[in-house]
Every structure is written in C-alpha cells, then in structure tokens.
KELOZA-378751 format. One line per 5 residues: number of its first residue (from 1); their letters; for each residue x, y, z of C-alpha. Coordinates in steps of 0.1 Angstrom, whole numbers, m for minus. Layout:
! residues N
NUM> a> X/Y/Z  ...;
//
This chain:
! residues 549
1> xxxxx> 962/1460/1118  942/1460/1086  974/1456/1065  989/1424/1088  950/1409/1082;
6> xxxxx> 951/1416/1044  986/1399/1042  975/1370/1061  942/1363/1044  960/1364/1012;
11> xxxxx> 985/1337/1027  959/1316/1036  941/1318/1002  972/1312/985  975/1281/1009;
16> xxxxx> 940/1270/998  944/1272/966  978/1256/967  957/1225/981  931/1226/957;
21> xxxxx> 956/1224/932  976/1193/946  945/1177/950  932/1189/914  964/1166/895;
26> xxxxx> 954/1135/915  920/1137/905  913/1107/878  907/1119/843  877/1108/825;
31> xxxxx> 897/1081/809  932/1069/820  962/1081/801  979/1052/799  971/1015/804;
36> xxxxx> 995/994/813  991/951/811  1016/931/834  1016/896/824  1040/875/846;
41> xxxxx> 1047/841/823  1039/809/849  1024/829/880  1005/806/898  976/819/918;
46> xxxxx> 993/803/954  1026/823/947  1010/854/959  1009/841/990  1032/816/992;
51> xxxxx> 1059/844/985  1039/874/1005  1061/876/1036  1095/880/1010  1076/905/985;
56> xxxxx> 1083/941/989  1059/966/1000  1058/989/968  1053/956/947  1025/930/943;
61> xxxxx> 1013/936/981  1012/978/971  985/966/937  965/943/963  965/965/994;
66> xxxxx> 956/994/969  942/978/947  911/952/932  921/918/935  898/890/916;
71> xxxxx> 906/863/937  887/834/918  907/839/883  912/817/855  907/803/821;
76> xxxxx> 878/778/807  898/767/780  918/733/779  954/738/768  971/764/784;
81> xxxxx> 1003/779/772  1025/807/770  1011/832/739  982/810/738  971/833/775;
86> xxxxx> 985/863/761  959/860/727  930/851/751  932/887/775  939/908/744;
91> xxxxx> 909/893/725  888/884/754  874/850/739  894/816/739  916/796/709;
96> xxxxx> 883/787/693  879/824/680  910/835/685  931/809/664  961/807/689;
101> xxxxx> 957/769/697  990/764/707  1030/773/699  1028/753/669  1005/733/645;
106> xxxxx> 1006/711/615  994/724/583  976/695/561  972/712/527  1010/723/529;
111> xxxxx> 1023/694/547  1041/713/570  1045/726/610  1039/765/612  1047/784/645;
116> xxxxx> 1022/808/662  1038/838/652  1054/827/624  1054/852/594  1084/840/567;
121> xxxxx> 1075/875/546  1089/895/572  1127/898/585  1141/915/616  1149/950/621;
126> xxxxx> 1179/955/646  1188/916/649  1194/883/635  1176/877/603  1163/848/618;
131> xxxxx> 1147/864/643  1126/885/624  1102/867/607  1074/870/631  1038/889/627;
136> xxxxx> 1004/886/636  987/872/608  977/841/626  958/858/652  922/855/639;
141> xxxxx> 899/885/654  909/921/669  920/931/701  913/956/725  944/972/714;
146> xxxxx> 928/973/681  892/985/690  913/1015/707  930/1025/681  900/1022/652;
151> xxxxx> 877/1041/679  902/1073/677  921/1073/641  950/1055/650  958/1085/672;
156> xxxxx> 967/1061/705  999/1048/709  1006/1010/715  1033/996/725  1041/956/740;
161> xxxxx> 1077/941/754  1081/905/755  1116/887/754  1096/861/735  1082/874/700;
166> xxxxx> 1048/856/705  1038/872/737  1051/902/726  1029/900/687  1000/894/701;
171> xxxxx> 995/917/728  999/945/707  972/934/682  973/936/648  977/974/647;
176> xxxxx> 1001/979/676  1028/1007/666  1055/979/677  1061/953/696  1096/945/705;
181> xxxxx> 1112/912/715  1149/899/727  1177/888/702  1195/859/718  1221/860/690;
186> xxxxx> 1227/900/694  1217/910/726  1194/935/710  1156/942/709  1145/937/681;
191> xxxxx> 1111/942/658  1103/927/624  1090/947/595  1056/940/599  1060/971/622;
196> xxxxx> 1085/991/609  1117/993/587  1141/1012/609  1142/1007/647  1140/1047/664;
201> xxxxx> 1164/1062/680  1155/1059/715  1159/1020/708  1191/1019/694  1204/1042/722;
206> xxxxx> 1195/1017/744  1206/987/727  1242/1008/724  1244/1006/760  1250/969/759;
211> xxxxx> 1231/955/791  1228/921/780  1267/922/781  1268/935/815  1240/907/825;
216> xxxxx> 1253/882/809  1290/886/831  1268/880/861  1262/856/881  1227/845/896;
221> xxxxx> 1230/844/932  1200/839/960  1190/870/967  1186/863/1005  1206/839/1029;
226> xxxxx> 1196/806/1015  1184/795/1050  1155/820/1044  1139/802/1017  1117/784/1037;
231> xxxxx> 1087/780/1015  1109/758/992  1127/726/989  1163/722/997  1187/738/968;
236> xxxxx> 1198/709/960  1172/681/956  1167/654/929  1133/672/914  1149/697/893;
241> xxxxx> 1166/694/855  1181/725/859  1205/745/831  1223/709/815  1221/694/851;
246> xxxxx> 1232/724/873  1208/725/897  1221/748/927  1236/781/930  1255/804/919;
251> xxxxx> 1246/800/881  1279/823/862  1260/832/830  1289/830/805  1295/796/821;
256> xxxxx> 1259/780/811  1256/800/778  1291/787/763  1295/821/753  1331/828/744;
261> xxxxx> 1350/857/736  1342/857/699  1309/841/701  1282/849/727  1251/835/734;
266> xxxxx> 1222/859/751  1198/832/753  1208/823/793  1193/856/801  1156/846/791;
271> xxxxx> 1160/820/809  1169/836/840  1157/865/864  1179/891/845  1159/886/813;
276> xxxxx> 1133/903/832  1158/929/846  1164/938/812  1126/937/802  1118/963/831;
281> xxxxx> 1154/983/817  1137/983/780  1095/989/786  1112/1020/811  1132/1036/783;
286> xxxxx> 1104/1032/758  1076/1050/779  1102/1081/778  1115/1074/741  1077/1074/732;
291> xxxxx> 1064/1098/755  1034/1076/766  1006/1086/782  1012/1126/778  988/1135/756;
296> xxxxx> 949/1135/754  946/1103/737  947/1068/758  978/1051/755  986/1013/766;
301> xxxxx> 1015/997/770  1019/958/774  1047/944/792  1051/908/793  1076/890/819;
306> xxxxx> 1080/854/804  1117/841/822  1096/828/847  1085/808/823  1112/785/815;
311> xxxxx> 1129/791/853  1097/768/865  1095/743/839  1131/735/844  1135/737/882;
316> xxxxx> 1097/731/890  1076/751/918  1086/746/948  1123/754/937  1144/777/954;
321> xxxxx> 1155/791/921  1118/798/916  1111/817/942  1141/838/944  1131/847/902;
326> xxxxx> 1094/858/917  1110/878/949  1135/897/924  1103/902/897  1083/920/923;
331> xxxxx> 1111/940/932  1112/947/893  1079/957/894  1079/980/923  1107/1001/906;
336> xxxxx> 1084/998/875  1057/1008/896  1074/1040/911  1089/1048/880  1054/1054/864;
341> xxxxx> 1041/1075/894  1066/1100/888  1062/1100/852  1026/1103/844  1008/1097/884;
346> xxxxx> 988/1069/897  955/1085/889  966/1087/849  974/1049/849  954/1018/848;
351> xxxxx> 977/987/857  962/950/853  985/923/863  978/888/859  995/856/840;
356> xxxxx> 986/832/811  987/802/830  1002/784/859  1025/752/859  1021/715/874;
361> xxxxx> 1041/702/904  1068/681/895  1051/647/893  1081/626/906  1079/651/936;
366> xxxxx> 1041/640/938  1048/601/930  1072/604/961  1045/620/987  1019/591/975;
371> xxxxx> 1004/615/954  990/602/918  1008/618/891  1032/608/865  1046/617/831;
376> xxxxx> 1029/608/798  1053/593/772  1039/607/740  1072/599/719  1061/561/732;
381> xxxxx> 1026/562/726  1028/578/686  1054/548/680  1029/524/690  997/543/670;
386> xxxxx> 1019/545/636  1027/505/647  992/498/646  976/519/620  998/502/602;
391> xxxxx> 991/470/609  956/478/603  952/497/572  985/489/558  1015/505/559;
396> xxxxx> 1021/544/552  1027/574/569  996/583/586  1004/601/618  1017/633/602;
401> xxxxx> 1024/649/637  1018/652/674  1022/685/694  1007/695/721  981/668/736;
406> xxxxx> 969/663/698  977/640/668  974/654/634  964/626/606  975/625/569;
411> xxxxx> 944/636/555  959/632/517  966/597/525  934/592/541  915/600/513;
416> xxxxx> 932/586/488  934/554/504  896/558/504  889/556/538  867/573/562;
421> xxxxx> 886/602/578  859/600/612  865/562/614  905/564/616  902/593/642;
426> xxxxx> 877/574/662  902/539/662  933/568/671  910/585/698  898/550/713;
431> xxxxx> 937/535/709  953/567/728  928/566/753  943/532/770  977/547/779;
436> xxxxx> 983/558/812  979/591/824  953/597/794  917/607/812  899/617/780;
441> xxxxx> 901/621/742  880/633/714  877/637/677  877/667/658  843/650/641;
446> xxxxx> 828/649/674  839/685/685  824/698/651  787/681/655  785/685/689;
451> xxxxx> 779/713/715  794/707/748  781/737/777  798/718/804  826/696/820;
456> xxxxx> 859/689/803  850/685/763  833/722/767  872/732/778  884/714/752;
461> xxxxx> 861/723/725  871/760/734  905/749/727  895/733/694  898/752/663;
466> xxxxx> 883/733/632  914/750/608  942/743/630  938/719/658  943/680/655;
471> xxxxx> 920/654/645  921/638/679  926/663/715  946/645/743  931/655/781;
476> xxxxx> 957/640/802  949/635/844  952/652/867  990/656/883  1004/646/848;
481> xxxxx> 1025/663/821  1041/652/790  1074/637/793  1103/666/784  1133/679/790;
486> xxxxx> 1121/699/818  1114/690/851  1074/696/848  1054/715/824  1016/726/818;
491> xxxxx> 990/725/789  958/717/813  926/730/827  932/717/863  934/745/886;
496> xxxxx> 975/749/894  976/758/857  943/774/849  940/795/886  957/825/882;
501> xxxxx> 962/864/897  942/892/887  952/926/900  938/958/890  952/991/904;
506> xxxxx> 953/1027/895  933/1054/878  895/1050/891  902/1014/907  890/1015/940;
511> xxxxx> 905/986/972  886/959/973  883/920/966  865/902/940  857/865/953;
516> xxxxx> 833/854/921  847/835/892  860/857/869  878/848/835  908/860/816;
521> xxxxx> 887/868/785  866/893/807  895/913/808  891/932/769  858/936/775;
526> xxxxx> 865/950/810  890/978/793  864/985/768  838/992/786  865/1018/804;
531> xxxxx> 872/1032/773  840/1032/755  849/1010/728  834/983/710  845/948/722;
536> xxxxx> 867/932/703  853/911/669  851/879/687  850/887/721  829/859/745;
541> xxxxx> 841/873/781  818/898/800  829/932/813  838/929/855  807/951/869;
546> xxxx> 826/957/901  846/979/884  829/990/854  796/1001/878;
//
C-alpha cells in the first residue's frame, strides 16, 4: 500500500513539474528575443474593418483580439509616401530630422535629381548592376535599429525585406547586417555592397529555387467567388487604370510582364499579391538561414509588404483587385505568424504592424457621387509658371524641377541674375496658389523664419527640410491628387492617407485598445524604452505609456 502511494505521489510530482515547466517556456523573458516590424505599404486605417468578416482568424483579427490595438494612429507630417513612413517609425521623428522628404529631390549645387536611397558608390550583390546602387547615406539620424545595436557591440542581429530597396534601406538603419530587396531583371534578392560583398548561402539557396519563375507562370485569380466581394465596386468599372488598361480578372503574369522565353520581366510580381507571397517565402527562410532570435541578444527583423502599394494606386480603394491583395496578405501573415510561434514562441516575439500611409479615393469616383475632388495638373501648371517667370524676369530656365507638391528654383540663375531669391518664391507661391485644387502654399523663406505649432504649415514645416526640400511646398485639397498614370494616389495629411493601423502583439503585450492619438514616430521611442536604449539621435515621438507602464 505504501509502495502503490510512493509510485503515485511521484507520478503526480512528475505531472507538476511537467506543468511548471510548460508554463516556465511561455513565461516572457526580460526582453523579447526577437522583434519583428510588419509594415503593409497603403493600409488604410478603414481596411481593418472594411475587410474583417473575409480576414482569417490567425491573421490581423488574431494581433487585435490578442493583441494592443492604437486605434487613433497616424502621422503629423504633410507629404506622405512610401519610404518616406518607413524613415519616420525607424527614427521616430518626421522628414524635418530625418531627411527622407520624399522618393526624389533636386540637388541645386549639382544640378541634378537624386533618389532617396540612391548611393552610385555601391553596386549589387546577387542582381542587376543597376540595381545595386542603393545605401543609406541619405538618412540623416539613427534608428532604433541603430541605438540597439550601439547599446550591445554590434552583437544583435538586424535584418529588413522590402521588394522595394528604399523601404527595405531604411528600416534596417544605417548599421543593419542587411537589407535585402527584389531584382525585377533577375528574379533574385538582392543587396548592395554597402552591406556586404558576397550574398550567404542561405540566400542563394533560396534564390536557386526559382519562385519568381513559378509566380510569374501564374495567374491572379479572385480568391473567393467574385459575388462575395461585396465591400467593393463591380470588377469591371470605369475608376480603375489597371496593368496597360486591363482592369478585370484573371491577370496571366507572363501576359502583362511581356516576358518571353529569352527575356523575362519580374517586375509584374511587385506589383501584384505574389510579390508579397514571395516576401513572406524570403523573410521565412532568412529567420532560419540567420537563426534569429536564438540567442541572448535581442534580435529584430523588419518585413515590409509594399505590392499593396502600387495594386491601390492603380485600381484605387474600393477595387475588387484591392481587396482580394489585403485578404490574401493576411493570410500571408497568419502563416508568417504561426511560422514564428513554432520557431522561437509568442512570448520571445514582439510584432508591431502598422503602414506608412494610406491612399485617396479615386476622385472621378468622388466627382461622380457629388463629392468635391479632382486631379491637380502639375505638368499644366509648371508650363504656365516657367511661361510667366519668363515673361517677368526675362527669359531662362528658372523652374529647375517639380516633384512631389514642390517646385525647386534655379538658385544659380537667381543670383546671378541678381535677384532676390525670397521675392521669386513669394511671386511662384502666390502664382501656384490660384490653380484649382491648390488649398495652400508656402516658401521655404517663410518655413525657415517662422515657427508654426499648429494647423496645416506646422504639417508641412515637418515635412520641410531646409537642404532638400523645394523653395515653394504645394498643400493640395482635400479629395485631390496629382494627375498620373494611376488611378489615385497620396502625398497628404488628410486623414484616408495619414490614419493608419497600429497593432502590437506578443512578448509582454497585453489585449486591450488604445483610443488616444498616438503617432508613428512614438513607435522607436516605444521599442526603446522596451529595450532600454537611448532614443534615437533625433527622435521627437514619445514612448506609448500603455505599454511601456
């Protein structure tokens, strides 16, 4: 009778400590193992919910049901666009500090556009030479990438996937082991040699598997019945520019790429939802190949999903094609998701997930429902400022460039004509002010002696920086967009492009809601105050106390 006792008390401790043990691994460490960013190119904040009854349950509704949702998120900036978000979160302070002002600018002193990421002194490694000459060097401050890395010796790993090199660059900081970004010419990921000279093994494993071939033989098909896209316009409508003027389904890849059996063309799949098939295929591979988040040290890992991005511009929001790309994404995600469990657990991981920006409606969509909208013709409106400055001052070449919502004067000319620089940008401010769908403009001048702490010059002004930005800002109304090749666009601070998704979920991240404004820069100093790190250089944002407390 003793014996039986004995055995059974030891089968019961042994049970116990079993338990304790289970319960022991799911207990969050003191700091997460791995971080992981999500940022979904053109998420609008509505989409959540628009597209909630179609999402999975191990996707987007699993990180709000489980997860901290900030419900009242966006940016307090002007102009936003894709890379221009991306530096914002990383840094935690605006394109003012940060330097990213937009894709492109003009350079005065060399006469001459340069693009965000542009670095001519570096060259591809695994791609098209072309390709390859991207860096860094134009983001201005540190990241909390960075600040992670100084705080420890360089002994955390990080790691950011874009299929576009900017969003990819700047996410991982200036020290970032590597950030990798899609070859339309090859098929490959690629890196530059900013990062390294020869691409590891795990990488060209992967690329050897050829999965943009596979993709690219596909064709894009609804996902569901089409009758079930219900929170969309018809699939074939007169709103959307489509790829070359194919606006409804099925899309055959090959077909729209003019790929050929010599010559293909990759560049249909970033523009489609199998470019971010193959992003969740690559960032999956490379938390194995790299081992991420298995040791003591804090790893992150920044994944960007940017098809979306070009997917709404072209077909618009309330696009079939649109929401099918956001229904197959969360899908993506949800593997993503699971995948990460069973590698390192939900209590090792931190996940944010958010976007850069949103996008507009289409405004002939809004023109047609009595709405006030439109579409600013910039190409139009230049013509007539060089037409005029002209006729005023004689004739020369003194619009250099416009990009963006902003003109960029011939400074060289300017002076040697010897003229005053602040009167010529006051006449160009006051003359682009009268065309429609213009609501404001401002000088660099006034930007520079001024300090605005409200309303729509403070956006701007935190959008204005004095070595890059134009010498006058264009603010266009609300419901407009520059006229393009696409079907709408964005570059505003009116809420369907500046309200956006914030969702944090993991590690120590307790269910709840956040209703309060919070901002996209508070998100670096958020993941410092995790880590405890310093803030980045030129960080403005605040830390989200719900979290942090």
């Amino acid at each position: 009778m003793k014996k039986a006792a004995l055995i059974a008390g030891m089968i019961l401790l042994f049970q116990m400590l079993n338990v304790y043990a289970q319960n022991a691994k799911k207990i969050p460490p003191e700091k997460p193992k791995l971080i992981v960013g999500i940022v979904v190119s053109q998420m609008r904040y509505d989409y959540v919910f628009r597209f909630w009854d179609k999402f999975s349950d191990n996707g987007i509704k699993m990180l709000i049901d489980r997860g901290t949702f900030c419900k009242n998120t966006g940016f307090n900036y002007l102009y936003s666009q894709e890379g221009v978000g991306h530096a914002s979160i990383v840094t935690g302070t605006t394109p003012s500090n940060h330097g990213i002002i937009a894709r492109e600018w003009y350079l005065n002193l060399q006469d001459k556009m340069e693009g965000y990421s542009e670095d001519p002194d570096q060259r591809a490694v695994g791609g098209d030479y072309e390709n390859g000459h991207h860096s860094p060097r134009n983001l201005m401050c540190t990241t909390f990438p960075d600040e992670l890395r100084l705080s420890n010796d360089f002994k955390s790993k990080v790691f950011s996937v874009a299929l576009e090199p900017g969003p990819a660059i700047f996410s991982a900081g200036h020290t970032g082991n590597c950030a990798y970004w899609f070859d339309p010419r090859t098929g490959n990921w690629i890196t530059s040699t900013y990062y390294t000279e020869n691409l590891p093994e795990w990488v060209n494993n992967f690329n050897n598997k050829h999965l943009a071939d596979i993709y690219l033989a596909q064709e894009w098909n609804p996902l569901l019945p089409i009758d079930k896209y219900t929170e969309s316009l018809p699939d074939n409508n007169k709103y959307e520019t489509g790829y070359g003027g194919r606006i409804t389904f099925p899309y055959a890849l090959t077909e729209l790429s003019g790929s050929t059996k010599k010559q293909k063309n990759y560049g249909i799949l970033a523009k489609t939802p199998f470019g971010n098939l193959l992003t969740k295929d690559f960032v999956s591979s490379l938390v194995v190949g790299e081992e991420l988040g298995k040791d003591e040290y804090t790893d992150i890992l920044m994944v960007s999903f940017t098809a979306t991005e070009s997917i709404g511009i072209q077909f618009g929001p309330n696009s079939i094609e649109v929401e099918d790309a956001f229904i197959r994404l969360d899908l993506e995600i949800a593997h993503f998701l699971q995948f990460l469990d069973s590698w390192i657990g939900k209590e090792n991981m931190l996940v944010y997930l958010t976007s850069g920006h949103g996008v507009a409606q289409v405004p002939a969509y809004l023109i047609d429902s009595k709405i006030p909208s439109g579409y600013f013709n910039q190409l139009g409106a230049v013509s007539l400022l060089k037409s005029a400055l002209n006729n005023i001052y004689g004739r020369g070449d003194w619009v250099k460039s416009y990009q963006s919502q902003q003109v960029f004067l011939n400074h060289t000319l300017i002076e040697d004509s010897k003229m005053s620089l602040r009167e010529v940008q006051d006449y160009v401010a006051q003359f682009m002010l009268q065309f429609a769908g213009v609501a404001n403009t401002v000088t660099s001048y006034t930007l520079q002696t001024t300090n605005f702490t409200t309303g729509i010059f403070e956006k701007i002004q935190k959008s204005y920086n004095q070595k890059r930005s134009g010498d006058v800002m264009i603010n266009l109304k609300a419901g407009w967009v520059e006229k393009g090749e696409g079907a709408t666009d964005h570059n505003s601070s009116y809420a369907y492009d500046s309200k956006i998704p914030l969702i944090w979920y993991g590690w120590k991240i307790s269910r709840g809601t956040i209703t309060r404004s919070v901002d996209i820069t508070d998100i670096a100093p958020t993941i410092c105050t995790f880590l405890n790190t310093s803030y980045p250089n030129a960080c403005t944002g605040s830390p989200i106390l719900e979290l942090v407390q």
